[in-house]
Each structure stands twice: as C-alpha cells, then as structure tokens.
C-alpha positions as CSV (number, residue, x, y, z in Angstrom):
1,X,-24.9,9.6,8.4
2,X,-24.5,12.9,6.4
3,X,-25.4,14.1,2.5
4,X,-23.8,16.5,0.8
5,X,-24.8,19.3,-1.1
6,X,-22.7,21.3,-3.5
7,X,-23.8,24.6,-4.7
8,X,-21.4,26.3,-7.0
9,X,-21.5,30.0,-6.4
10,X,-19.9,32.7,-8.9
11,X,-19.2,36.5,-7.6
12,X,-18.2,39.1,-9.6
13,X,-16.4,41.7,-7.4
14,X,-18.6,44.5,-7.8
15,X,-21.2,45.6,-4.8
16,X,-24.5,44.7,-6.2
17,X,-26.3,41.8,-8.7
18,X,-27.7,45.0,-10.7
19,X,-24.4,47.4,-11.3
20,X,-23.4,48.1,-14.5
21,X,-20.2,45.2,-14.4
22,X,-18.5,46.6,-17.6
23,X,-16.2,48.5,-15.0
24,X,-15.6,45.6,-13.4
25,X,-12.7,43.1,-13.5
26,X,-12.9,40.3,-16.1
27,X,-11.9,37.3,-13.7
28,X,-14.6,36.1,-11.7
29,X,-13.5,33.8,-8.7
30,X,-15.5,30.7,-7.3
31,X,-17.4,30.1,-4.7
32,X,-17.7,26.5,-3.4
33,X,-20.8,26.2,-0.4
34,X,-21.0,22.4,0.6
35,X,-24.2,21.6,2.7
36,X,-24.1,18.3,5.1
37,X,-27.1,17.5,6.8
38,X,-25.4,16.0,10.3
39,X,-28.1,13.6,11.2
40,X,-26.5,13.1,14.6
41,X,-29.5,10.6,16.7
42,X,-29.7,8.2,19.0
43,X,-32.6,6.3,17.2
44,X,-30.4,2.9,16.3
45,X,-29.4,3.1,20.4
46,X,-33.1,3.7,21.5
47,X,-34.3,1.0,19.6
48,X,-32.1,-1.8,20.2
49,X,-31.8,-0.9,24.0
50,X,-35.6,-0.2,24.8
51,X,-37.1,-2.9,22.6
52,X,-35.4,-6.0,22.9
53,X,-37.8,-9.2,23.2
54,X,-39.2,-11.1,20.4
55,X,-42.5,-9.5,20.3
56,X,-40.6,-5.9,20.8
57,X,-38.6,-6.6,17.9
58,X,-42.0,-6.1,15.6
59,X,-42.6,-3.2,17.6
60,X,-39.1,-1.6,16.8
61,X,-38.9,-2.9,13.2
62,X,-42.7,-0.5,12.7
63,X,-41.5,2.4,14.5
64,X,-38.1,2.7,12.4
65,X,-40.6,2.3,9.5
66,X,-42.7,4.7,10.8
67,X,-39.6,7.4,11.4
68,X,-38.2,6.8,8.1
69,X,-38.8,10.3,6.5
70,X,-38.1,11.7,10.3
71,X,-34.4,10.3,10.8
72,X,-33.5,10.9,7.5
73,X,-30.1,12.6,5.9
74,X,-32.1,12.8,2.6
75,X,-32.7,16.5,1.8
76,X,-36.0,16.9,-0.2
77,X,-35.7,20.6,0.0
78,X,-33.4,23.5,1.0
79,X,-34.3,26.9,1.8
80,X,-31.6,29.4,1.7
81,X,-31.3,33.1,2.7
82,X,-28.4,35.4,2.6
83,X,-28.7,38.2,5.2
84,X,-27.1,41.7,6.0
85,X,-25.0,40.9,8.9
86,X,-23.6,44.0,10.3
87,X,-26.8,46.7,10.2
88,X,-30.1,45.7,8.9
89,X,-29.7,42.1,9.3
90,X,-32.5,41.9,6.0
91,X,-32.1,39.6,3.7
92,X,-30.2,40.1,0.7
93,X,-30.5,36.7,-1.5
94,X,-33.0,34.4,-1.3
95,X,-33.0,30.5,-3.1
96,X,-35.9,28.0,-2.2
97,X,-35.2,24.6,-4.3
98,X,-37.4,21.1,-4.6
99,X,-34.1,19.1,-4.6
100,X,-34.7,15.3,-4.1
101,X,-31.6,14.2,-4.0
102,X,-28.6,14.3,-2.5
103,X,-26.5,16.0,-4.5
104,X,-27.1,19.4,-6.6
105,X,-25.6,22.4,-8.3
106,X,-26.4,25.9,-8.1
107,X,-25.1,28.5,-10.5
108,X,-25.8,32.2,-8.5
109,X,-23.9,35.3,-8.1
110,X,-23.9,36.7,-5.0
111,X,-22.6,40.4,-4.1
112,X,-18.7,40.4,-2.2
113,X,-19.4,41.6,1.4
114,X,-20.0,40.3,4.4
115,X,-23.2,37.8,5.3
116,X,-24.7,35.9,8.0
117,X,-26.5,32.9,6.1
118,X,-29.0,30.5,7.6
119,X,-30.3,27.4,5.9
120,X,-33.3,24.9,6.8
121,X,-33.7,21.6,4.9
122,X,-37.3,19.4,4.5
123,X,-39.3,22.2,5.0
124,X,-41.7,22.1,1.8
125,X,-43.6,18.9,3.2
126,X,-44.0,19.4,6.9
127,X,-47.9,20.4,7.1
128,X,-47.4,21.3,11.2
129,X,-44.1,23.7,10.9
130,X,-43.4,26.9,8.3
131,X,-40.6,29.1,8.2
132,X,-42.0,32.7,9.7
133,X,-40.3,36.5,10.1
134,X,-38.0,35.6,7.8
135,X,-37.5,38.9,6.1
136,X,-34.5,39.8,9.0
137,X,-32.0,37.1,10.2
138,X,-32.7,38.3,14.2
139,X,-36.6,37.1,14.0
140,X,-36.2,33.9,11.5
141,X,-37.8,31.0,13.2
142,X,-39.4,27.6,12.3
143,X,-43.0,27.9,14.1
144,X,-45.2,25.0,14.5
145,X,-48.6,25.8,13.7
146,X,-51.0,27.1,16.6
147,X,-53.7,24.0,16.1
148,X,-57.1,23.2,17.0
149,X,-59.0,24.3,20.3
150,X,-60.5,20.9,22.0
151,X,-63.8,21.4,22.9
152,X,-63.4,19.1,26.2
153,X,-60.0,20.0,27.4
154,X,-59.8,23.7,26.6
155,X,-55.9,22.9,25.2
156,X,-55.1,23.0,21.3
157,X,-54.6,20.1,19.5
158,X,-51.5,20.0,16.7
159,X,-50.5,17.3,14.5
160,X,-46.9,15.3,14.7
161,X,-44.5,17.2,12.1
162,X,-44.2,15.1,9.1
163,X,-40.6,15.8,8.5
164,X,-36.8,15.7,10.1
165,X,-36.0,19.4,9.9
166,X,-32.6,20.5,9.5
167,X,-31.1,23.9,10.2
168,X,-27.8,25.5,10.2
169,X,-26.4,29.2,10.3
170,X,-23.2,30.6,9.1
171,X,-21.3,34.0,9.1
172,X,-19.3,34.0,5.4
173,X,-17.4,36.9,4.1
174,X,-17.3,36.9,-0.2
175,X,-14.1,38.2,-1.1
176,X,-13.3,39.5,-4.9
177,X,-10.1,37.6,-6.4
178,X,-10.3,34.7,-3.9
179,X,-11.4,30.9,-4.6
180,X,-13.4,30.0,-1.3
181,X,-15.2,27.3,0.3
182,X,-17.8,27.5,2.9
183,X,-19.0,24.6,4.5
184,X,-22.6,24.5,6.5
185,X,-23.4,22.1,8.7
186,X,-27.0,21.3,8.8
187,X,-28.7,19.6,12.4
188,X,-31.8,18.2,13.3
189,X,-34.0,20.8,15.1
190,X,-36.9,18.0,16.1
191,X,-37.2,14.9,18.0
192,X,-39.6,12.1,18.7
193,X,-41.3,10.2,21.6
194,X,-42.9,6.9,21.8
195,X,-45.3,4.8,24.1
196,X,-45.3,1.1,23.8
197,X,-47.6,-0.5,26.4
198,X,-48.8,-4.3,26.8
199,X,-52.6,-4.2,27.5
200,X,-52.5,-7.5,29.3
201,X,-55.5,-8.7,27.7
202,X,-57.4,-5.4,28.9
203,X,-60.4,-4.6,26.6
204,X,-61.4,-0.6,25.6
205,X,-63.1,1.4,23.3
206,X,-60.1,4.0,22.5
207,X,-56.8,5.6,23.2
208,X,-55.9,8.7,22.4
209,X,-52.1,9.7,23.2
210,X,-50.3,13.2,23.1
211,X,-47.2,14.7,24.2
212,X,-46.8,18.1,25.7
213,X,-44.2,20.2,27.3
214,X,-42.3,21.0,24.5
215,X,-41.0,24.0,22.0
216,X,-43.3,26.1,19.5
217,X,-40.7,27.9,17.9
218,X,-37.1,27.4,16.8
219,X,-34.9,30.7,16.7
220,X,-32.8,30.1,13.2
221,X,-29.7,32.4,13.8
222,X,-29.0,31.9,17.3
223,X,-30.4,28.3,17.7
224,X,-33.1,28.9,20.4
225,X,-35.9,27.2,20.8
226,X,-39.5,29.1,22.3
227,X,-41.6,27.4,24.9
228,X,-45.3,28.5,25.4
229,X,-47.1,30.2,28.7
230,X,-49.5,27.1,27.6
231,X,-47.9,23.9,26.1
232,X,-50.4,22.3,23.3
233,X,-50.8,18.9,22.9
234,X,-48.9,17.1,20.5
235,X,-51.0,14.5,18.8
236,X,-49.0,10.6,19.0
237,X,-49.9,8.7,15.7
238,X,-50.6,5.3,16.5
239,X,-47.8,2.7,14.9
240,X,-49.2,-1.1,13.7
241,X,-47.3,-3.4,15.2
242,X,-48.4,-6.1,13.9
243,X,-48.7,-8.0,17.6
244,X,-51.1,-7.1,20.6
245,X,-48.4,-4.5,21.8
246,X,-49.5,-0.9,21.4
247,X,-47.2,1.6,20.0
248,X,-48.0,5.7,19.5
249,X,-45.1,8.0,18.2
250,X,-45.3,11.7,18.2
251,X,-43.0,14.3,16.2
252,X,-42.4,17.6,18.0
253,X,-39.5,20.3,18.8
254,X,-37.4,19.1,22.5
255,X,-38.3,19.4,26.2
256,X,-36.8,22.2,27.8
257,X,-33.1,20.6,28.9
258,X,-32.4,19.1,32.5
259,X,-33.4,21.1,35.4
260,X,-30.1,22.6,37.1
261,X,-31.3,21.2,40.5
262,X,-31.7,17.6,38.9
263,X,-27.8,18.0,37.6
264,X,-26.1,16.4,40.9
265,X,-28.2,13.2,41.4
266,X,-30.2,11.0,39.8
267,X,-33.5,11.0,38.8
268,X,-36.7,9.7,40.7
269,X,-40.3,9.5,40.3
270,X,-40.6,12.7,42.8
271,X,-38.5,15.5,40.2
272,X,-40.3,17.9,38.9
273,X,-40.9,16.5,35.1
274,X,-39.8,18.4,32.3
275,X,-42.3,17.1,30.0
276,X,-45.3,14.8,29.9
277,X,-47.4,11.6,27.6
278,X,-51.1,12.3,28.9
279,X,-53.5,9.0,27.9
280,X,-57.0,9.1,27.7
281,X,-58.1,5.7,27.7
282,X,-62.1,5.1,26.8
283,X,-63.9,2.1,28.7
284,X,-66.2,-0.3,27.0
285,X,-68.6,1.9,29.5
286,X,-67.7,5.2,27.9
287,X,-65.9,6.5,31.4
288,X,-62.6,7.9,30.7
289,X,-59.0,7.4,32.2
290,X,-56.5,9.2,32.3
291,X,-52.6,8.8,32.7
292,X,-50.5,11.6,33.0
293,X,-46.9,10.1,33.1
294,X,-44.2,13.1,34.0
295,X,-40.5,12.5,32.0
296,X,-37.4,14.0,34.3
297,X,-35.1,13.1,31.1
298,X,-34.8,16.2,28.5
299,X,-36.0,15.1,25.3
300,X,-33.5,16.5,22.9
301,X,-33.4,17.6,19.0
302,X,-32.3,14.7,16.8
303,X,-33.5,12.2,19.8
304,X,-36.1,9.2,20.0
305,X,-37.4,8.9,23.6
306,X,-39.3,5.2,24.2
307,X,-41.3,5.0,27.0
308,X,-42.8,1.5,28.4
309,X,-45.4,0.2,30.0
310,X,-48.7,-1.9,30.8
311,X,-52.4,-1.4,31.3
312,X,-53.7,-1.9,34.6
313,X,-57.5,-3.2,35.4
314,X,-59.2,0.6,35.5
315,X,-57.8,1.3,31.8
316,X,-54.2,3.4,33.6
317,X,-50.3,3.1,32.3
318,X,-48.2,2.0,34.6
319,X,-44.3,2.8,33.2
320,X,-41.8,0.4,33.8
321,X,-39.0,2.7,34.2
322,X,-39.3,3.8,38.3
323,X,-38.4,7.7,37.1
324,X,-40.9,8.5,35.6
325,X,-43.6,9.8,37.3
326,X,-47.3,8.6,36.9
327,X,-50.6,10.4,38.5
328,X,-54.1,8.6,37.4
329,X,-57.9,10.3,37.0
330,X,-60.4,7.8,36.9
331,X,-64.2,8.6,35.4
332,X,-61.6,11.6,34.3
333,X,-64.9,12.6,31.8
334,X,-67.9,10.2,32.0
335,X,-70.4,9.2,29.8
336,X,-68.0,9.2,26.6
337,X,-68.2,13.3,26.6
338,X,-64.3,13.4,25.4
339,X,-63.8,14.1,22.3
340,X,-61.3,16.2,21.3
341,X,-60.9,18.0,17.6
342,X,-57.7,16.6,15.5
C-alpha cells in the first residue's frame, strides 16, 4: 500500500528566495517532488497466522481496528525541511502542512544548490513522539517523550504512540534550466506488539501490561534508532475483544535487531532476549504477579509482533510459543501497594 503526494516546486535560478531576480533569467523550470509513504508491514501475515480459531478471529478483527490509524498509508500531515548539505548542514526551507488527504500541491520556490532533505509524515497527532534538534540535518530525530516516574517500580511510564510515523531522507541537487523530478520514499519508523492470553476461567482484580526494550529516539538523516542506558516501560492499551480472550497492544520504536550470536541457529527459551512484555497481574487478595516473558525475535519498524498465551492458577503467563522465555515473581508487591502513574 503506498499514497502519493505531489508537491509542485518552482526555482528561479538565482542563489537565494530574497535576491533582487530582475537580473535573473525569465524561464523558470519545474520541480516535480512526489512523496509515497511505503507502508511495507507484516500486519495482514501476523494476523491471519497468529490468530486463527473462531474465538481468535474476534480478537484479530479488534486489533486491526485498533491499529487502523497505526498501519495506515494515509498521511494526515508532512513535515518537510530542506538542509545545507555540504557545510552547515542547517536548514534552509522549512514547510509543515495539515494535509488529510492523499493527494496535495505545493507551490514554493526553492534556491538551485545542493540539499539533503528529510521528511516525517503523521507527526502532528502523536501525543508520545515530537520532532527535536531539528535546526541541523546531523541531530534531527523523532524522540518519544521521557514519561512519568512510577512510584513503585522506580521505571518511567510512557504512553503507546498514537500514530504510524513515516520518515524518509533524500540528497537532491536544484539545477537552473532543468525540469526535474525527485521522488521520496517515505517508511514506517514504529512498530507494534500484542499479548492475547486465555484466562481459563481465572478470576483477578487487574492487569497492567507494558513493553520494554526498545528505542527512544529515531536518527532522521541517517536512519538510526537510540536505545536508553534504562529502557522505560511502554504502556499496552488493552483491546475489547468482545470474547473472554484478553488482548493488550502497545505502539513503540523496534527492539534492537538479532543478536549476532543468535544468527547461526535457532532460537530457544535460553537466548538472551532482545526485548520483554512484563505483566503485573492483581489477585482478588491484592498480592501481585508478575510475568516477565523475554522475546529472542527482533521486533522491527513497520512490524506487529503477537505473542500467546494462558493464565496459570497463581495469576502467571505461560506463552505458547517454546522461545520465548518466561521468569515468574509471585507476592511480587503485596497488599495491593502497585500502582504505577500512567
């Protein structure tokens, strides 16, 4: 699935927006820039291959509702910078645009030289990620916001983003005399996991589900993502199913990618994870357990990650699939004193 964008750009051949241009030439050539947003995901795979009984099917058919603004190649807004490329690397043009659609027109005229331009898409409404340091191409990133300490655990707390976010960048040099079309490729810079679990009739007072393990940041111009001394928790937003199966989803930057010394064999519950679902499940007598299940698959931009798996008689996950890794605290905070700020 891709939209496209086209933003007609016209460039007088003269070195900057503010000279005097009665010296220049009269013909002015165009510029075409055509923006796809390459939603490239495995989300239709995951869904059909991880959740495949009758009662799974309502579980599926919620969480592709529940991703709809996430998996999207609908652009509600662009964000577009034109930067120095050879010695300041500042930015030279700047265009920020509520869109809607998929299709617009921009009429801008842009200095001939040399650029490096980077582009981000769905920005405006994502309440956990801004754009940051983006006054120089070398320190433009997406950075997820720092969140809330918890009181109980001592980690911080952030949100699921609320958008798909797409990025591209894209060296262009603007002749003068020359018709020209650039085209930018936009991709997916975040991801999403899921838990689905069958309580087997097992009765509690709450769940509360996060992810951690993965990015904070996301390095525009040379598409690097940042991972933290200390990872936060991401929060997983639970999903109605509409059946006694229990879904949570949460919307974060990837896991680091596969460990080299996992590259030759196949994974086990014994690898060294390279990310984690922690579940703190409250008792009907206020003692709380938790399940820390470790993931030895990289969780990757543009990916939906479904793990499964069942409640046991002390309130712990048990995952179906035999790699991943599960370690279980029982009483893990008694007396109902867990409560962590979201």
């Amino acid at each position: 699935m891709w939209l496209l964008l086209s933003a007609l750009w016209l460039t007088a051949g003269c070195s900057s927006i503010d000279d005097d241009l009665s010296d220049c030439p009269p013909e002015v050539s165009q510029y075409e820039m055509q923006y796809e947003l390459k939603l490239v995901t495995n989300m239709t795979t995951e869904l059909k291959t991880q959740l495949t009984t009758i009662t799974e099917l309502s579980v599926a058919n919620a969480l592709e509702t529940h991703l709809k603004n996430i998996f999207s190649d609908f652009a509600h807004d662009v964000n577009l910078s034109f930067y120095d490329i050879e010695t300041t690397k500042e930015r030279l043009e700047h265009k920020v645009d509520i869109i809607n659609t998929n299709q617009t027109t921009y009429d801008l005229t842009l200095p001939m030289r040399k650029y490096l331009h980077l582009a981000v898409a769905n920005l405006a409404e994502n309440k956990v990620v801004g754009l940051a340091q983006d006054n120089y191409s070398y320190s433009s990133m997406l950075e997820q916001a720092a969140g809330t300490v918890s009181d109980a655990s001592s980690v911080r707390i952030v949100d699921s983003h609320t958008t798909g976010l797409f990025t591209a960048r894209q060296p262009m040099e603007v002749l003068s005399g020359v018709n020209q079309t650039f085209n930018v490729r936009l991709y997916m810079a975040n991801c999403a996991a899921a838990l689905v679990l069958d309580p087997k009739g097992y009765t509690f007072k709450d769940i509360k589900v996060y992810g951690t393990g993965f990015a904070s940041e996301f390095h525009i111009s040379d598409s690097t993502y940042v991972f933290p001394a200390v990872s936060p928790y991401i929060k997983a937003d639970k999903v109605e199913t509409g059946n006694e199966l229990l879904c949570y989803c949460s919307v974060n930057f990837p896991s680091p990618d596969t460990d080299p010394a996992l590259s030759t064999k196949e994974p086990t519950a014994s690898d060294p994870s390279l990310w984690q679902i922690k579940v703190y499940l409250t008792k009907m007598d206020g003692s709380v357990t938790q399940t820390v299940l470790d993931i030895p698959d990289p969780l990757k931009a543009g990916d939906l990650k479904i793990i499964k798996g069942s409640l046991d008689d002390d309130g712990a996950v048990r995952p179906y699939d035999p790699t991943v890794g599960v370690s279980v605290v029982l009483d893990w905070n008694k007396g109902g004193e867990y409560e962590p700020i979201l």
